[in-house]
C-alpha positions as CSV (number, residue, x, y, z in Angstrom):
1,X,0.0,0.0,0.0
2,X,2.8,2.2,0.6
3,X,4.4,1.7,-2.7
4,X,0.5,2.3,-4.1
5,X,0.4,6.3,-2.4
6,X,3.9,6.7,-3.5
7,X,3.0,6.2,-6.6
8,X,-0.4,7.9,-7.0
9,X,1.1,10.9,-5.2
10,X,2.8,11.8,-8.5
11,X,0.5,10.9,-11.1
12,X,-0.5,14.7,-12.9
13,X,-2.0,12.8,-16.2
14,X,-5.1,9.7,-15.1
15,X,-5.9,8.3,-18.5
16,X,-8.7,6.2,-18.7
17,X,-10.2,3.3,-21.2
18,X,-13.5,3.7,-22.1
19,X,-15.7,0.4,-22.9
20,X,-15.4,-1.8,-20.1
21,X,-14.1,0.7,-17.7
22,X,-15.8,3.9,-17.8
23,X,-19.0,1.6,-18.5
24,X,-19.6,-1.5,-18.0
25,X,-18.6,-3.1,-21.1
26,X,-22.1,-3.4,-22.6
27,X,-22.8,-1.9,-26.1
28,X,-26.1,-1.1,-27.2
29,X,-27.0,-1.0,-31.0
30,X,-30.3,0.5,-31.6
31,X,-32.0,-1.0,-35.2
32,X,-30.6,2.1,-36.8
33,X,-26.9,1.3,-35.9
34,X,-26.6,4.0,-33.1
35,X,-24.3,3.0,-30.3
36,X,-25.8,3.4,-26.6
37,X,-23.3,3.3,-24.0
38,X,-24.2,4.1,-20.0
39,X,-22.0,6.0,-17.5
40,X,-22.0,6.1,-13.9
41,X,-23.0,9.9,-12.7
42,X,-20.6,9.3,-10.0
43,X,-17.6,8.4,-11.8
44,X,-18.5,11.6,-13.3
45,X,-18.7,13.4,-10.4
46,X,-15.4,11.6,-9.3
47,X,-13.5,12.6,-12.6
48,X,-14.9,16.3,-12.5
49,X,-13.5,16.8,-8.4
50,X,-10.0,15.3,-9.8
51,X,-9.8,17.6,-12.3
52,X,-10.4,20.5,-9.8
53,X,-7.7,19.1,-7.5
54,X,-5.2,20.0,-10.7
55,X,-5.0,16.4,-12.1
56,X,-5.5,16.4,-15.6
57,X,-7.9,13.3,-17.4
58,X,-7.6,11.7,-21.1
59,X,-9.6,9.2,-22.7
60,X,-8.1,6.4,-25.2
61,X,-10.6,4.2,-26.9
62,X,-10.4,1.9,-29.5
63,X,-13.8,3.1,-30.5
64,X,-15.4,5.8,-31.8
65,X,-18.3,7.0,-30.5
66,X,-20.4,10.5,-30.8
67,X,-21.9,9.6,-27.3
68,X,-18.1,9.2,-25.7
69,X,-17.5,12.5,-27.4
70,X,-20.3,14.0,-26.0
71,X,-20.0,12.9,-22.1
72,X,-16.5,14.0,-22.1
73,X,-17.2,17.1,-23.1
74,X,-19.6,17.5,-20.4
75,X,-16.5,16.2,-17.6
76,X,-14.3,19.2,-19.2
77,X,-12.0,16.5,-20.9
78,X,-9.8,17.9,-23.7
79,X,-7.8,14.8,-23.9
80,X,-10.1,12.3,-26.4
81,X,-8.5,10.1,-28.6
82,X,-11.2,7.2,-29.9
83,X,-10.7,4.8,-32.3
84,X,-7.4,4.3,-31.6
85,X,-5.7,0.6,-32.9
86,X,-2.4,1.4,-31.2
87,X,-3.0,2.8,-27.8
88,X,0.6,2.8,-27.2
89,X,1.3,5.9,-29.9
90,X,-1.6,7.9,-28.6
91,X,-0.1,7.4,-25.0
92,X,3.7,8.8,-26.3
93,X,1.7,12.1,-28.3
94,X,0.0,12.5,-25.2
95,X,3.0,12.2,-22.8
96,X,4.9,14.2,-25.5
97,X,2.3,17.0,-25.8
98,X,1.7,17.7,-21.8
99,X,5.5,16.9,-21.4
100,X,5.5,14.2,-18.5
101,X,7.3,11.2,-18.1
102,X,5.7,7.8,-17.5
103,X,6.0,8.0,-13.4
104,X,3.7,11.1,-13.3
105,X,0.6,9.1,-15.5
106,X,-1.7,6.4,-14.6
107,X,-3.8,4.6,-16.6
108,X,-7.0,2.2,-16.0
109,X,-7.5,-0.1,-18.4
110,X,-9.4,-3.5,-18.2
111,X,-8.9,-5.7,-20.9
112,X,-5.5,-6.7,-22.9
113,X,-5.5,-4.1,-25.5
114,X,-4.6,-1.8,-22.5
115,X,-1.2,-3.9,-21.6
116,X,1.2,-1.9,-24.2
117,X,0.3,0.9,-22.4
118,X,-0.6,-0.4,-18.7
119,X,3.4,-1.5,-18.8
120,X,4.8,1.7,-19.0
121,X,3.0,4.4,-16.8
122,X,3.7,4.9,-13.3
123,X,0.4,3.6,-12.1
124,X,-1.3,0.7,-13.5
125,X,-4.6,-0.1,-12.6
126,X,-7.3,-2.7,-13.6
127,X,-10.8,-2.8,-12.7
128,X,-11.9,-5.7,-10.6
129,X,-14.0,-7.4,-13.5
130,X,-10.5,-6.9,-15.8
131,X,-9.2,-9.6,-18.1
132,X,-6.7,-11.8,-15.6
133,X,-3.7,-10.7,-17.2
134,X,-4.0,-7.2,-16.8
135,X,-5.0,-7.7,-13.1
136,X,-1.7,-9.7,-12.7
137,X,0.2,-6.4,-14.4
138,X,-1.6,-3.5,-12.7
139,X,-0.1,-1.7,-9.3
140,X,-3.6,-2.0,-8.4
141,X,-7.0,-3.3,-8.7
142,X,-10.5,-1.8,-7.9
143,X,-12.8,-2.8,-5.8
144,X,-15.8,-1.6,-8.0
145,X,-16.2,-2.8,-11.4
146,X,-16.0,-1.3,-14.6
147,X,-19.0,1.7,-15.1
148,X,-20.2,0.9,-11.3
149,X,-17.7,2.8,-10.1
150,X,-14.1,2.0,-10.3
151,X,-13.6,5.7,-11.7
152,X,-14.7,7.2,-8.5
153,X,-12.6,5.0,-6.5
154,X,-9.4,6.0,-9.2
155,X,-10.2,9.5,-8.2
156,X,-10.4,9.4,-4.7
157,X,-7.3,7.4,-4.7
158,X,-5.4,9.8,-6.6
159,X,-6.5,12.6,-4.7
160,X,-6.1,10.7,-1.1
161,X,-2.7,10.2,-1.4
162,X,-2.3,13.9,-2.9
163,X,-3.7,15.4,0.1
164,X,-6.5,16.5,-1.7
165,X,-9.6,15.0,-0.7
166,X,-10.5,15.4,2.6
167,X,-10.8,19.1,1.6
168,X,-12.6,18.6,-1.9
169,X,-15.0,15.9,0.4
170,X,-15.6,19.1,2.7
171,X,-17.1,21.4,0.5
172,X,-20.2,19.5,0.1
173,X,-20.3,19.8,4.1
174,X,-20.0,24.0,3.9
């Protein structure tokens, strides 16, 4: 646990998967080929009080999706790269772009498209209903599951061990 805070305490870039982590893996295709895909508002909530506490968020997708698109512009997330085959190049522009190294990002993936990138980042983390072989290479594992909350628990680990969330937790109390 103590190598876990160490870690988190220097992630400045969270980037998360999308299918399978920020939902539950579920894809809805209505009769007219539009793509339904359901969030959890507290994930949300989670991602929005990280990005106030000065930790910035990306997405990287393998799929492209005008409803993705949509939701993360509603979080305030800049960083969207969807149907992306390679993960591992859209994590180097990233990294290049907001010029960090791998020990300052995390990313939460689920499944083994995620590994090329899960391998190199400071933090590694796997929801608890991930693919066995990430599990086995993450720093961590969720408690929640993919879309049923594992974002919000991401968030209030990152900020926890930034000495951040006690205070973002005590607004709400004002």
């Amino acid at each position: 646990m103590q190598d876990l805070q160490a870690r988190a305490r220097q992630i400045e870039l969270v980037i998360f998967d999308v299918d399978g982590v920020l939902t539950d893996g579920s894809l809805f295709l209505g009769d007219d080929g539009q793509e339904y895909k359901a969030f959890n508002s507290k994930d949300g909530h989670g991602m929005k009080m990280l990005q106030q506490a000065g930790v910035k968020i990306a997405i990287i997708t393998g799929r492209t999706s005008e409803v993705v698109r949509i939701r993360m512009q509603s979080l305030g997330i800049e960083h969207v790269f969807q149907g992306i085959e390679n993960k591992l190049e859209a994590y180097e522009e990233l990294k290049r772009r907001l010029r960090l190294d791998d020990a300052q990002i995390a990313y939460v993936g689920d499944d083994v498209v995620d590994l090329p990138v899960m391998t190199r980042v400071g933090l590694a983390i796997c929801v608890a209903d991930g693919h066995a072989l990430v599990r086995r290479h993450a720093h961590w594992t969720t408690s929640h599951a993919g879309g049923r909350g594992a974002a919000r628990e991401v968030c209030e680990l990152l900020m926890d061990a930034q000495g951040k969330l006690a205070a973002a937790l005590d607004a709400y109390l004002a």
